[in-house]
C-alpha positions in Angstrom: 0.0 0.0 0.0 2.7 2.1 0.9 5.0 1.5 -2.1 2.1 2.0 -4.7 1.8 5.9 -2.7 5.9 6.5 -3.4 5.4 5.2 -6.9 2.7 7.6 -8.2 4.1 10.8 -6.0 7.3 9.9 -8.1 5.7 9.9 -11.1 4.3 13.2 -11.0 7.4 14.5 -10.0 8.8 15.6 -13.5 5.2 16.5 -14.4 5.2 18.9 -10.9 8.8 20.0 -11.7 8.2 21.1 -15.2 5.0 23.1 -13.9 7.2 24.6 -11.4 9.5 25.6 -14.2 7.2 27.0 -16.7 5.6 29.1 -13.8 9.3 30.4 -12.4 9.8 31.3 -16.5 6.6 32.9 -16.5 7.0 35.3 -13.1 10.7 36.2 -14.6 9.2 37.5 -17.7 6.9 39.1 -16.5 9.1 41.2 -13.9 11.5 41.5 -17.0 8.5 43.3 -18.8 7.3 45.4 -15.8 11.4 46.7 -15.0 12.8 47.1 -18.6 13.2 51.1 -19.1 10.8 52.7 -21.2 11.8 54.6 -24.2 11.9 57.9 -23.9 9.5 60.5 -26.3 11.8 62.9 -27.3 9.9 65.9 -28.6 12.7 68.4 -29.4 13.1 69.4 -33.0 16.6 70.4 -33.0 19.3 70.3 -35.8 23.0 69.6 -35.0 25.8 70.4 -37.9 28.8 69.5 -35.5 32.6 70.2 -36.0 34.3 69.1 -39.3 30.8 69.0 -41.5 30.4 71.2 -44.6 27.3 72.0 -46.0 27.5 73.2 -49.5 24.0 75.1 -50.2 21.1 76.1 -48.2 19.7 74.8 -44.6 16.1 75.2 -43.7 14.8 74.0 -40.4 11.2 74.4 -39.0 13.3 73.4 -35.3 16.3 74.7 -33.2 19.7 74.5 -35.3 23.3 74.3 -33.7 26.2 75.0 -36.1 29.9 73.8 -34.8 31.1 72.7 -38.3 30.7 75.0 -42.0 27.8 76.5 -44.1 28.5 78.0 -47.2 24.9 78.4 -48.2 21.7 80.6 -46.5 20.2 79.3 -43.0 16.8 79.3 -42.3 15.3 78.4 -38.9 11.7 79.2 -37.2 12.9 78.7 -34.0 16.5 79.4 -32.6 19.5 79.2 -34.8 23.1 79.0 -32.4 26.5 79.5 -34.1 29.5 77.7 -32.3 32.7 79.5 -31.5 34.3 77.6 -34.5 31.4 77.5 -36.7 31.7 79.5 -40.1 28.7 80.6 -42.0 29.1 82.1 -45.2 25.5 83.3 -46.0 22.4 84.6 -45.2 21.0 84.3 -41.6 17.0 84.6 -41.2 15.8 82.7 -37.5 13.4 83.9 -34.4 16.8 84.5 -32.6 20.3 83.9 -32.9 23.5 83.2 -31.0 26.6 83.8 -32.5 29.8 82.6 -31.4 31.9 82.2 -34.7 32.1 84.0 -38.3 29.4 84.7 -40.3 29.7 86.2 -43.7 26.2 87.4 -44.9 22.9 89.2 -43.3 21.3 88.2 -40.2 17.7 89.0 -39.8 15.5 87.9 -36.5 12.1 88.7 -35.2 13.3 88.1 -32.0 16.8 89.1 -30.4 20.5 88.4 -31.8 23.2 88.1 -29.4 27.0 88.8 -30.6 28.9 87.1 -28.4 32.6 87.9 -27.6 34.3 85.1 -30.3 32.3 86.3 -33.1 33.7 88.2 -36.0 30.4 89.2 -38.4 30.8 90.8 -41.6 27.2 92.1 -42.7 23.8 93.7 -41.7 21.8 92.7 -38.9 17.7 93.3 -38.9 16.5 92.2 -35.4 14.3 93.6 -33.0 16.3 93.3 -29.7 20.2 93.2 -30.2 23.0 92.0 -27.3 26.6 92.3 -28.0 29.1 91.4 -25.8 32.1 93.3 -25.8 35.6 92.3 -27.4 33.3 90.8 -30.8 33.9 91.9 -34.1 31.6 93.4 -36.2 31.6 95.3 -40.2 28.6 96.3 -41.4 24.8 98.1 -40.2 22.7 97.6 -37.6 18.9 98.0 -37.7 17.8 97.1 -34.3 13.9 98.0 -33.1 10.0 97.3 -33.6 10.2 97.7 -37.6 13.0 95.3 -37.9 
């Protein structure tokens, strides 16, 4: 009476083992699901030209654009166009603002505010309606800074 008991509790032991196993498989992927990291929704619009890029011709953007490396063509932006300290433009500049750091060779019009920073060296008109330069930039050509800009 006794043996017959051990024999059929033995026999369901690889049955109860693989049950066992496919449940422990089962609770891992599920905590595997529940703590993998999320992608994250970027919803920046930006534009990077970075160090040692040309561009031969014209860049539009409806989003933010950062220039470290070369343009030898008009930019266009909606939104915020920044010019690195190394960056060289050699064009025409039309944005909502800018922030210039580097050499630009052509006409820089904003609706919004241009900022001139110290490293710049600019070599054209400005239309903007606010205007910042910081001191020590360089700077040939006209200003036309104000409401009607």
């Amino acid at each position: 009476m006794f043996a017959a008991k051990s024999k059929d509790k033995t026999e369901n032991l690889p049955k109860t083992a693989a049950k066992v196993e496919a449940k422990i498989n089962e609770l891992e992927s599920a905590i595997a699901r529940e703590t993998r990291p999320q992608p994250v929704k970027v919803e920046s619009n930006r534009t990077v030209i970075a160090a040692g890029v040309v561009i031969e011709g014209s860049l539009s953007a409806e989003g933010d654009v950062h220039i470290d490396g070369t343009v030898k063509g008009d930019v266009s932006t909606k939104t915020t166009l920044v010019i690195g300290g190394k960056a060289v433009v050699e064009g025409n500049i039309s944005s909502q603002n800018a922030d210039i750091a580097g050499k630009v060779n052509g006409t820089v019009k904003t609706a919004g505010l241009v900022t001139i920073r110290s490293t710049s060296a600019l070599l054209g008109d400005v239309i903007t309606k606010d205007l910042n330069v910081e001191p020590g930039s360089s700077f040939q050509g006209r200003f036309q800074v104000g409401q009607s800009s």
